[in-house]
Wavefront OBJ file of the C-alpha trace (Angstrom):
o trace
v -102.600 49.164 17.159
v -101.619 51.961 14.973
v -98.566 54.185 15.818
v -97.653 57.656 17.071
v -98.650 60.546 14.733
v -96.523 60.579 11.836
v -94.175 63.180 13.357
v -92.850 60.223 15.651
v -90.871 58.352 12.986
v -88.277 57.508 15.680
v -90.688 54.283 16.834
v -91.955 53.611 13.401
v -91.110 50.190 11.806
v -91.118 48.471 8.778
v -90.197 49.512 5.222
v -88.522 53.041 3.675
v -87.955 53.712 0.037
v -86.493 56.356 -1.811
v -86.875 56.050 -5.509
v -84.660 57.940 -7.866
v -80.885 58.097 -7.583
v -80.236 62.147 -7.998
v -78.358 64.351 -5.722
v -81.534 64.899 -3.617
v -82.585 61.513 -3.770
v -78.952 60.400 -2.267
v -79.268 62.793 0.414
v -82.531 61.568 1.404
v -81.141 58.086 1.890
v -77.847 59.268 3.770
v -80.693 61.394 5.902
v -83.243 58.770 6.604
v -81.240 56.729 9.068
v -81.240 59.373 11.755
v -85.068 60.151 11.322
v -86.422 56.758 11.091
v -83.888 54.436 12.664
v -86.440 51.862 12.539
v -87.452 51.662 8.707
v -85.125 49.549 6.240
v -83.787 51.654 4.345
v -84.214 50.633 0.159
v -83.409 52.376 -3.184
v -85.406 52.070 -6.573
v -83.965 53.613 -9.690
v -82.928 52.385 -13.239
v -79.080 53.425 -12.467
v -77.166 50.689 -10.391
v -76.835 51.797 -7.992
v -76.908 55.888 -7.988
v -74.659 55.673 -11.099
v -71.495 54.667 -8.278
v -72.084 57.843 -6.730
v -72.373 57.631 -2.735
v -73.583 53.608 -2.989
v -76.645 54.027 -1.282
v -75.448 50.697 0.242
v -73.339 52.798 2.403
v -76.439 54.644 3.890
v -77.961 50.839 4.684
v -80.255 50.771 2.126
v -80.505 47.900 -0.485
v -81.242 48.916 -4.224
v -84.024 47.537 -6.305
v -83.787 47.801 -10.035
v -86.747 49.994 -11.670
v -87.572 51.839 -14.629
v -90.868 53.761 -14.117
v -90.991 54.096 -17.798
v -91.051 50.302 -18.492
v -94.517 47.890 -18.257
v -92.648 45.089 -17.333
v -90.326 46.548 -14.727
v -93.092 47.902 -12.622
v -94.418 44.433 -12.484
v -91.796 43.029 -11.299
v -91.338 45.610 -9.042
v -95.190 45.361 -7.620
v -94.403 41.726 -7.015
v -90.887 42.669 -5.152
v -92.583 45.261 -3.147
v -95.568 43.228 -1.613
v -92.822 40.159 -1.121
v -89.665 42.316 0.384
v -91.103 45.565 1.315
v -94.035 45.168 3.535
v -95.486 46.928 5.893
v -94.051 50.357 3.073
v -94.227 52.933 5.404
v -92.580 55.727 3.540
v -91.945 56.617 -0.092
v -90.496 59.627 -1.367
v -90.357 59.638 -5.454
v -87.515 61.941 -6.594
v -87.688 60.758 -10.122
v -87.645 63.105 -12.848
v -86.672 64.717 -15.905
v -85.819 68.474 -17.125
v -83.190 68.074 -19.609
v -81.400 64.954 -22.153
v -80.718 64.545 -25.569
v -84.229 64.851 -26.935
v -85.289 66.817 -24.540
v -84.435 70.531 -23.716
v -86.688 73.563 -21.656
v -88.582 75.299 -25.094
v -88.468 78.852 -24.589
v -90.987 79.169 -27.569
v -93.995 77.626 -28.975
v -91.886 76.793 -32.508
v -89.924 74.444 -29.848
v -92.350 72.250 -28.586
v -92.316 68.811 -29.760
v -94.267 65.533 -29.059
v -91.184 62.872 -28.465
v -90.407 65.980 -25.983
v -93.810 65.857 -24.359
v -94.282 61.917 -24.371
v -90.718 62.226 -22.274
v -91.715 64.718 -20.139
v -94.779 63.074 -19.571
v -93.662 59.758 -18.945
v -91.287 60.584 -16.113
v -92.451 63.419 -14.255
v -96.594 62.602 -14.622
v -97.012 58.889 -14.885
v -94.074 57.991 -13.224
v -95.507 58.879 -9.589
v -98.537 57.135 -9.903
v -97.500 54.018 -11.922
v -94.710 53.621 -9.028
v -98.030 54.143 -6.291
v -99.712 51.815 -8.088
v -97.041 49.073 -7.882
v -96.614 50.116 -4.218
v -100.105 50.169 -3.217
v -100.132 46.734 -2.235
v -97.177 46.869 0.805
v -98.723 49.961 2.145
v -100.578 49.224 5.510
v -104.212 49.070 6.284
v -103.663 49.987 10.295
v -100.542 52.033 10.380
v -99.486 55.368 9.323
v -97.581 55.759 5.873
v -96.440 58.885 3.467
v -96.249 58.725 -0.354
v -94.864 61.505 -1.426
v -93.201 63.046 -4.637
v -91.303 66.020 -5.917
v -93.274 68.356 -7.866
v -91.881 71.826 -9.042
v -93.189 75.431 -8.334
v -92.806 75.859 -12.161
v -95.689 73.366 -12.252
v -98.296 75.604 -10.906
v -100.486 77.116 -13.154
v -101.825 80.102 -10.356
v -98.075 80.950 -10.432
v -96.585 80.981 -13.565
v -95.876 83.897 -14.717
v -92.803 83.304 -17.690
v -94.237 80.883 -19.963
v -91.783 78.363 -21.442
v -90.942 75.172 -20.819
v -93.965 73.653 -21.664
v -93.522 70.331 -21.211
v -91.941 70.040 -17.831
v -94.716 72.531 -16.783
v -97.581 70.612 -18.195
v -96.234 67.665 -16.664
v -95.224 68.278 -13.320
v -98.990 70.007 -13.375
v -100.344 66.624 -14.356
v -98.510 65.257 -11.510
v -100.203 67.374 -9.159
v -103.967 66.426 -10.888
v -103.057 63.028 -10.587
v -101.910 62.388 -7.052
v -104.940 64.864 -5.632
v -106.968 62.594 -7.284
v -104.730 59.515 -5.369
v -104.996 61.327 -2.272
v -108.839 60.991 -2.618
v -109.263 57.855 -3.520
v -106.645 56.787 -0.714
v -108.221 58.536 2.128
v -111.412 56.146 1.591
v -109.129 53.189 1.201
v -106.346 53.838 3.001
v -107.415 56.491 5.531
v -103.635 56.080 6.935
v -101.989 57.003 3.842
v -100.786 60.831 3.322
v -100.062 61.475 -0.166
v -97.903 65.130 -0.664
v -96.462 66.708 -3.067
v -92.912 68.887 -2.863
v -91.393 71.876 -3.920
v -87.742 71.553 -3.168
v -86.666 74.333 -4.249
v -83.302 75.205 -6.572
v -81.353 72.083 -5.235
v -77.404 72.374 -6.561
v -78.195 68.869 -9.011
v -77.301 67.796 -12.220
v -81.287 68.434 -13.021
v -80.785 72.081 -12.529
v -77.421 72.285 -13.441
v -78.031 74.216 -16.805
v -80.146 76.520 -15.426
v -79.071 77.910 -12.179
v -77.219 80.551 -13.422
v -78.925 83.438 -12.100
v -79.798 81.796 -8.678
v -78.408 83.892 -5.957
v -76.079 82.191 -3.430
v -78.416 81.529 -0.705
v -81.498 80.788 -2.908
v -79.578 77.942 -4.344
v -79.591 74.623 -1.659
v -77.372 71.836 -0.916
v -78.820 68.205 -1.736
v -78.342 67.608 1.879
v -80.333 71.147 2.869
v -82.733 70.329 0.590
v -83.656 66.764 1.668
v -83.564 67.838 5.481
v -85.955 70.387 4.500
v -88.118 68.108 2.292
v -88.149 65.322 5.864
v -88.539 68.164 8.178
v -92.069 69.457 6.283
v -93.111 65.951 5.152
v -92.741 64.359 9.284
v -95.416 67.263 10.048
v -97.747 65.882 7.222
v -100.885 64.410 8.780
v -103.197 61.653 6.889
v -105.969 64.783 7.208
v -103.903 66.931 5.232
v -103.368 64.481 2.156
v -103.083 65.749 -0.981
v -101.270 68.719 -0.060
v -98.578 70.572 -2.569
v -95.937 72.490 -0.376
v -92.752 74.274 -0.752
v -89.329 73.167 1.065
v -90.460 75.720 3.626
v -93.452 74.441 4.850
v -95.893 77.198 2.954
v -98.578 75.720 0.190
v -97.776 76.026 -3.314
v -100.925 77.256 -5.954
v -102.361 74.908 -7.916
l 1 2 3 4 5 6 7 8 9 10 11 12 13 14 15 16 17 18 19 20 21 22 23 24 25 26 27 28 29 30 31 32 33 34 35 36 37 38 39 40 41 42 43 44 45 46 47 48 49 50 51 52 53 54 55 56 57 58 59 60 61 62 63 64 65 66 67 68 69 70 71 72 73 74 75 76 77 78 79 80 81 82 83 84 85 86 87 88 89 90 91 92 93 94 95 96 97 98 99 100 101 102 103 104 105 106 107 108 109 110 111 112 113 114 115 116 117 118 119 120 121 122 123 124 125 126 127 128 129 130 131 132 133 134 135 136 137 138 139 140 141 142 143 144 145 146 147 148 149 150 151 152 153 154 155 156 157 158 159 160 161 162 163 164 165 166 167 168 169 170 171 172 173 174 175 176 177 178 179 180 181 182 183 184 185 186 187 188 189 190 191 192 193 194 195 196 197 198 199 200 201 202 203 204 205 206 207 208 209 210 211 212 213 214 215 216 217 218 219 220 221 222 223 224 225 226 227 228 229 230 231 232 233 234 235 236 237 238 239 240 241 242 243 244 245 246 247 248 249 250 251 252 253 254 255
C-alpha cells in the first residue's frame, strides 16, 4: 500500500540522497534527518566526502563516490543504487557549475567559448538526467518519491532580462527542457514520481561567491535557510504537479 501524501515524510521509509557536496547540498543533509527520520540518509559527489567540510557522515548519511561527468562512474553508480539504495525515495541534485579555471560568466558575445559551453553543459544540463537515469531503477513502482534538482532563475528565458552568461543560462535552460520532458515520460511510468525543479535563490556559497556583491543583506540566504526553504516547498510537491520549476518561495518560475 502506498504512503501518506508526500507532505508526510515523517512515516516515509526507505532511501534519501543528496548529490553534490556544496554549501546547500551540506545543509540539506544536516536538514534531512528531522524531516524524514525514516529515510537513510546517503551522499553522492566526486569530492570525498564534501571536500572534509561538515563530513556528511556526521549528519548519518554514507557517501557514494560519483562523477556525473564520467561514463563509467554513473555505471557503477546505477549498479550501487539498485543494490544499496532501494526503495530511492528522495533525490535532490545540487550539482553544478558557475565558475573554474576554464570557465568564467561571459559578459559579451567575444567571450563565449565551446570548452566553456561543453562544461557548462555537462554539469548543469546532462548531469540531472544522466544521474535520473542511473537512479531510475531504485525508484518505486507503488510508493511516493521526489527527484528534484536546482535550476537557476537566470535560466529562464521569459525572465531574462541582462544577457550574459551564456553558458550557465543556456544550460540551466536545458535543464529545465530536459527534466519536463522526464516529468512526462515518468508520470506514465512512474505515476508516483514528482520530478521539480528549484530556484534557491542567492545562497551565501562558494558558487556565488564572486558574484554576490551587490546582493542586499536580506536577499542573500544562509545554506541552512536556503535548504529549509528548498524541503519546505519540495514536501508540498504532489506527483500531479510534476514537472514544476519554482522559486525558494513557493511561487513558479517562467520558462
Amino acid at each position: 500500500m502506498a504512503d501518506p501524501a508526500p507532505s508526510s515524510w515523517t512515516s516515509w521509509s526507505g532511501h534519501a540522497l543528496v548529490v553534490g557536496c556544496g554549501g546547500i547540498g551540506r545543509a540539506l543533509l544536516e536538514a534531512l534527518p528531522a524531516r524524514a527520520p525514516g529515510l537513510r540518509l546517503w551522499s553522492a559527489g566526486r569530492r570525498q566526502p564534501c571536500d572534509g567540510k561538515a563530513d556528511p557522515g556526521e549528519a548519518g548519511a554514507q557517501h557514494l563516490q560519483l562523477d556525473l561527468c564520467d561514463d563509467t562512474s554513473l555505471a557503477t553508480f546505477r549498479l550501487q543504487a539498485q543494490r544499496e539504495l532501494t526503495p530511492l525515495r528522495l533525490v535532490i541534485c545540487t550539482a553544478g557549475v558557475l565558475h573554474a579555471p576554464d570557465l568564467q560568466p561571459e559578459k559579451r558575445l567575444s567571450q563565449v567559448s565551446r570548452v566553456a559551453l561543453e562544461h557548462s553543459f555537462a554539469v548543469n544540463a546532462w548531469g540531472p538526467l544522466l544521474l535520473a537515469q542511473a537512479i531510475e531503477a531504485a525508484l518505486p513502482r507503488d510508493q511516493p518519491s521526489h527527484f528534484a534538482s536546482l535550476s537557476a532563475r537566470v535560466g529562464s528565458i521569459g525572465d531574462n532580462r541582462l544577457g550574459g552568461w551564456y553558458a550557465y543560462r543556456a544550460a540551466k535552460a536545458a535543464q529545465n527542457q530536459l527534466l519536463t520532458t522526464l516529468a512526462l515520460e515518468w508520470r506514465r511510468r512512474l505515476p508516483q514520481a514528482c520530478v521539480t525543479l528549484l530556484h534557491p535563490g542567492t545562497t551565501s556559497t562558494d558558487l556565488s561567491a564572486p558574484f554576490r556583491g551587490g546582493v542586499a543583506a536580506e536577499a542573500l540566504f544562509s545554506p541552512h535557510r536556503a535548504a529549509t526553504q528548498l524541503l519546505d516547498v519540495l514536501a508540498g510537491q504532489q506527483p500531479g504537479s510534476s514537472g514544476a520549476f519554482l522559486a525558494w518561495d513557493g511561487s513558479t518560475v517562467p520558462w
